[in-house]
N, C-alpha and C positions, 0 to 999 in steps of 0.2 A: 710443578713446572720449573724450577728455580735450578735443578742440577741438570736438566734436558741434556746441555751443550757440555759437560762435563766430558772428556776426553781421557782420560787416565787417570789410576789411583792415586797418585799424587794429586792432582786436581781435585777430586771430586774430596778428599783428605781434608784438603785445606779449603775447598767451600761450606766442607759441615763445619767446620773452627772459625768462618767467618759466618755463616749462617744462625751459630748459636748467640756469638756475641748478635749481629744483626736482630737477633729477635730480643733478645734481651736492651736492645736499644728503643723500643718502642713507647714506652712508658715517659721517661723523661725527655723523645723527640714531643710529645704531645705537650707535654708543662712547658719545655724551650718555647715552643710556637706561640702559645698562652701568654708569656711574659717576656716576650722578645730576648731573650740569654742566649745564653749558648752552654750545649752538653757538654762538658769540661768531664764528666767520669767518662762518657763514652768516647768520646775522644783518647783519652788515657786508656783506657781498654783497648785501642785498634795499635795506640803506642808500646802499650805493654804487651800486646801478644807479638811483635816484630814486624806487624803487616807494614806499617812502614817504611822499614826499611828493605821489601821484598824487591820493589824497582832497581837498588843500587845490584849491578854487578855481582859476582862471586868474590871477585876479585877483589873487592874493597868493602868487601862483608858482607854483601846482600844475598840476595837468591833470586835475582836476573830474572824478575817476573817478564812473562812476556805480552805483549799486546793483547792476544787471544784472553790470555792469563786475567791481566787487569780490569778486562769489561769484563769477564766472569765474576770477578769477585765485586767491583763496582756495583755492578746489578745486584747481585744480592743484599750488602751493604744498606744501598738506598730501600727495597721494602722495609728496613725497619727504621732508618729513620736518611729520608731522600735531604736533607739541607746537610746532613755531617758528609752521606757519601760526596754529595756537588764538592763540599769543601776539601775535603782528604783527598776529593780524585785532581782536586787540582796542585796536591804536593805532589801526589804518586805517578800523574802524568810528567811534571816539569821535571821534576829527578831524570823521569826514564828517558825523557827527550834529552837531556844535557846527557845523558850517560851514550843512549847510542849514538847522537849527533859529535859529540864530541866538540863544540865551538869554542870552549877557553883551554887553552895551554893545559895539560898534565900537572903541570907545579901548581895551578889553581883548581884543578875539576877535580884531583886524585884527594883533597883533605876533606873538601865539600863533602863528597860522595862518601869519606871517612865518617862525618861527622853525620850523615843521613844515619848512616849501618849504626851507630852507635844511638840514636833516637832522634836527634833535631829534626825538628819540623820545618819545611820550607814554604816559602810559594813567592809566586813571581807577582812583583805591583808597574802594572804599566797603564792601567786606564787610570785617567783624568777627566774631571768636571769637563772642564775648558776643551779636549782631546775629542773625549769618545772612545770608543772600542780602538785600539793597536792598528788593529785589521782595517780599518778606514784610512788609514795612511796618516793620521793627524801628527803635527811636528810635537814633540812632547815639552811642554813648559815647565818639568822640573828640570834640574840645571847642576848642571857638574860643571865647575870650574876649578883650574890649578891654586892650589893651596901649600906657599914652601915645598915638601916633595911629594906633598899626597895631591886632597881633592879636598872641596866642601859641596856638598848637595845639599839645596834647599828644595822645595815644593810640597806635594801633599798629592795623595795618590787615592780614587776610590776601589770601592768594591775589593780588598785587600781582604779575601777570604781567607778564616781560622786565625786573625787578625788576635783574639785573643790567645792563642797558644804554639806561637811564630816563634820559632829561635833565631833563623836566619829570614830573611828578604831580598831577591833580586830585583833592582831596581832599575826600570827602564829611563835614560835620561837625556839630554841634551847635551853632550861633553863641547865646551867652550875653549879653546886654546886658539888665545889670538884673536886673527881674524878670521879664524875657521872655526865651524861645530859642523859634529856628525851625530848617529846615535851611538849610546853606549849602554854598558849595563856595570853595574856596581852590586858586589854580594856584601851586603850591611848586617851586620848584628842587632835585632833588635833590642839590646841592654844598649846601645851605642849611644852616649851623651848626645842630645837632640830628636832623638826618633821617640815618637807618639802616637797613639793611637787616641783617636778622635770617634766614641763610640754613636755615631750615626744612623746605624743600620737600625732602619725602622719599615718592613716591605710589607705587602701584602702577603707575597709568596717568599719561601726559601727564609724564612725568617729566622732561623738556627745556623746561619751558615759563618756568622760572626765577620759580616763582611765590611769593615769597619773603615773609617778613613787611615789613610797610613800620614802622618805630618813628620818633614824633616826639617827640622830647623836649623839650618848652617851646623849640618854634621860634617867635622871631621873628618878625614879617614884617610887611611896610609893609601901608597901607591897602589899595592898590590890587591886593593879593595876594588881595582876597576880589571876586571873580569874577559869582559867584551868591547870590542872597537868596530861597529857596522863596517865594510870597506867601502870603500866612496861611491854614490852611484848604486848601490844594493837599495833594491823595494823586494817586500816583503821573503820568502826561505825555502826551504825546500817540505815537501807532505810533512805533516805532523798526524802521524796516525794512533798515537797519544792520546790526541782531541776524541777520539771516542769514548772516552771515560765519562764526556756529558750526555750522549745521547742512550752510554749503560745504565745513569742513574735515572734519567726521569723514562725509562721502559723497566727500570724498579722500582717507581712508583707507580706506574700502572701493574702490575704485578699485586701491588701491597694494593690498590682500589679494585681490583680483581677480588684481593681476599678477603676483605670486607665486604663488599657487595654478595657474596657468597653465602659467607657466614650470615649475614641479617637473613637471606633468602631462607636459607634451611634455618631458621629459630621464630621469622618474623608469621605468627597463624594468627590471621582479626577472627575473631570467633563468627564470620559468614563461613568460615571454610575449612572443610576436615582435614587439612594437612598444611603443612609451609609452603609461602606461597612460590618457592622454590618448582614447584609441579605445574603453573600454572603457567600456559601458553608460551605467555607474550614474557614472561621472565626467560623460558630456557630459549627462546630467541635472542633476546640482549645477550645473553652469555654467551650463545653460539659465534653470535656479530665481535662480541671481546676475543673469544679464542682464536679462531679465525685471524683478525687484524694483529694478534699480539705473536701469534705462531709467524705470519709473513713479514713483520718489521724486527724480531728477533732472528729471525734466517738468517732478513739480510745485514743484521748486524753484524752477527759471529762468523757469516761468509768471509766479510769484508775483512776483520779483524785477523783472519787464519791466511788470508792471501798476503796482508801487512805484514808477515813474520817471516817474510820472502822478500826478495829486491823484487820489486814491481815495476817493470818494461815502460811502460806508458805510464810518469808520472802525474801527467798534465791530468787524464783522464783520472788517475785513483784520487787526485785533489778533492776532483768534480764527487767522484765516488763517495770519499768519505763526509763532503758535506751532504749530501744525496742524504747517507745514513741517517744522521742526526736532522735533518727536516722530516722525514719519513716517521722516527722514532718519534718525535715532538707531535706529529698531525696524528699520530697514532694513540700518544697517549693520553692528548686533550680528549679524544674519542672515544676511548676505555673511561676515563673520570665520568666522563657527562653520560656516558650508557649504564657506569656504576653505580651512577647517583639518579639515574630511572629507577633502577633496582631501590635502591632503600627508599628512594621519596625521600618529604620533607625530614626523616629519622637521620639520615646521612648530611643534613645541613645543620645540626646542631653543631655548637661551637665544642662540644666535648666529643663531637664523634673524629676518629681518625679519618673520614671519608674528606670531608670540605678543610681538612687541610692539606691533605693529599690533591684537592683540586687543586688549589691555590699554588702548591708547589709546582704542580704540573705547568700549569698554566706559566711559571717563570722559565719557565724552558725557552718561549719565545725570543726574552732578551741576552739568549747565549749566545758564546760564536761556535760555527760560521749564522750567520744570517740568512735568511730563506733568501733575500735578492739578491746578496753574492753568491747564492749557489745558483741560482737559476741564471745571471749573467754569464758562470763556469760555463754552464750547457748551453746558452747563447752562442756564445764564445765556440765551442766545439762545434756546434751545427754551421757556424758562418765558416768555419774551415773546411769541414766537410763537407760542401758545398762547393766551395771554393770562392765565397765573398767577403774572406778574412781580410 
């Protein structure tokens, strides 16, 4: 099922080269989960075959993956291990969003994007304890202030995924000048005297994803380390169809509880019964009910994502659209784990089976963005218009 959406040779090229590392990543996603770590070889394996740096441009060494492109390969990624793909898709989306949005100056996006093509790993730290999610609108309490000609940022930043093998960090802040602050963003090095990682991350679900605390302690930094300047009065930006790289990886963990629950079916025979219980009614039912919900919530992902590779007319509505995707993907794949784990029974709740951590990851889909009530407020919101009681 995993090459379906595969659309030309190139494509489907470069899902067997992430499909093989992908399954070669399953072993030591299992041990990570075990001992709360992080896959530090497989990570280096997605580094060392260039996938990294497939989001940056042609033009500044990359190979300008594209939307469509990126949840294809995401999705695969996560069947073999879903806490590296969450974390890698959120380097591989923020690159591609700076690269086609364009928001800081050429003299700062054109070395960044340099140094992606050349391996640095990035990702962006904006949520806070104190905050919450960006997307909640909260005022950000790490704090950029004018220092001589540069800046010094203090604060501490959570959920700072791939926190253990980060080159670079953008950092969402409160810029202080005067009597005025606005938001800003700052691109930090993280060797840069003061930055620390505060190893935290202790979750039920996504437990490999090395999502660590990010601590600045009164760092330094020249002028040109401040990136971004909100313009006065701006709430929140324009689609980010990027954001699909979350609801590509946990519809490839359902995918990977799909092939698990499969595999036990054809091997698992109690000696009442002359064949796997794979034959057995109420099994090829569940799996009908899997394929079924995984064929309809993969349509409408890769619909969505193949329309995103186009300027889209009505952006208000593809907002709504693409949170749509990812609550859809998430009610989906909670429903594939718990149909999959019918199938194996209590065998699939061992602590050594890939099954019930494949739940648990699933199950962390909940607390990504967008949020099932800001998507359903979108479509709120669009019916009081269409209506005409906006």
């Amino acid at each position: 099922m995993s090459d379906t959406f595969a659309r030309t040779e190139t494509e489907r090229e470069r899902l067997a080269l992430i499909g093989e590392m992908a399954d070669s990543f399953k072993p030591l996603a299992q041990a990570v989960d075990q001992e709360g770590g992080f896959a530090f070889e497989s990570a280096e394996k997605l580094r060392a075959s260039g996938y990294t740096k497939w989001p940056v441009p042609r033009a500044y060494g990359g190979e300008g993956m594209t939307v469509y492109e990126m949840v294809l390969y995401q999705e695969r990624i996560a069947m073999g291990d879903p806490a590296l793909a969450l974390a890698i898709g959120w380097h591989v989306s923020t690159v591609a969003e700076l690269a086609a949005k364009k928001p800081w100056s050429e003299d700062k996006l054109a070395p960044f994007l340099r140094a992606v093509a050349e391996g640095k790993l990035m990702n962006r730290a904006a949520t806070e304890k104190g905050t919450g999610s960006p997307s909640r609108g909260g005022k950000m309490q790490t704090t950029a202030e004018q220092h001589g000609e540069g800046y010094v940022v203090r604060g501490r930043k959570t959920f700072t995924s791939l926190a253990p093998v980060l080159d670079l960090v953008v950092v969402n802040t409160t810029l202080i000048e005067g009597d005025t602050e606005g938001p800003a963003d700052f691109l930090i090095p993280m060797n840069a005297p003061g930055v620390s990682v505060d190893p935290v991350w202790n979750m039920m679900g996504m437990r490999g994803t090395g999502s660590h605390d990010l601590v600045l302690d009164d760092v330094i930094l020249p002028a040109e380390a401040l990136v971004y300047r909100a313009p006065p009065g701006k709430r929140g930006g324009p689609a980010n169809p990027y954001l699909l790289h979350v609801p590509a990886c946990y519809l490839g963990a359902a995918l990977a509880a799909r092939e698990e629950a499969l595999a036990f079916a054809a091997s698992y025979q109690p000696n009442s019964l002359d064949r796997p219980i794979l034959h057995l009614p109420h099994i090829g039912t569940l799996i009908g009910e899997i394929d079924i919900e995984l064929a309809a919530a993969r349509h409408f992902m890769y619909s969505v994502a193949a329309r995103w590779e186009h300027v889209v007319a009505d952006e208000a509505a593809g907002i709504a659209e693409l949170g749509a995707v990812k609550v859809f993907a998430i009610r989906t794949a909670l429903s594939v784990a718990d149909k999959a784990l019918r199938i194996t029974g209590a065998h699939g709740l061992a602590q050594t089976h890939p099954l019930q951590r494949l739940f648990r990851d699933i199950r962390f889909g909940l607390s990504n963005p967008p949020m099932e009530d800001a998507v359903q407020r979108l479509y709120h919101q669009q019916a009081l218009r269409e209506t005409g009681q906006a």
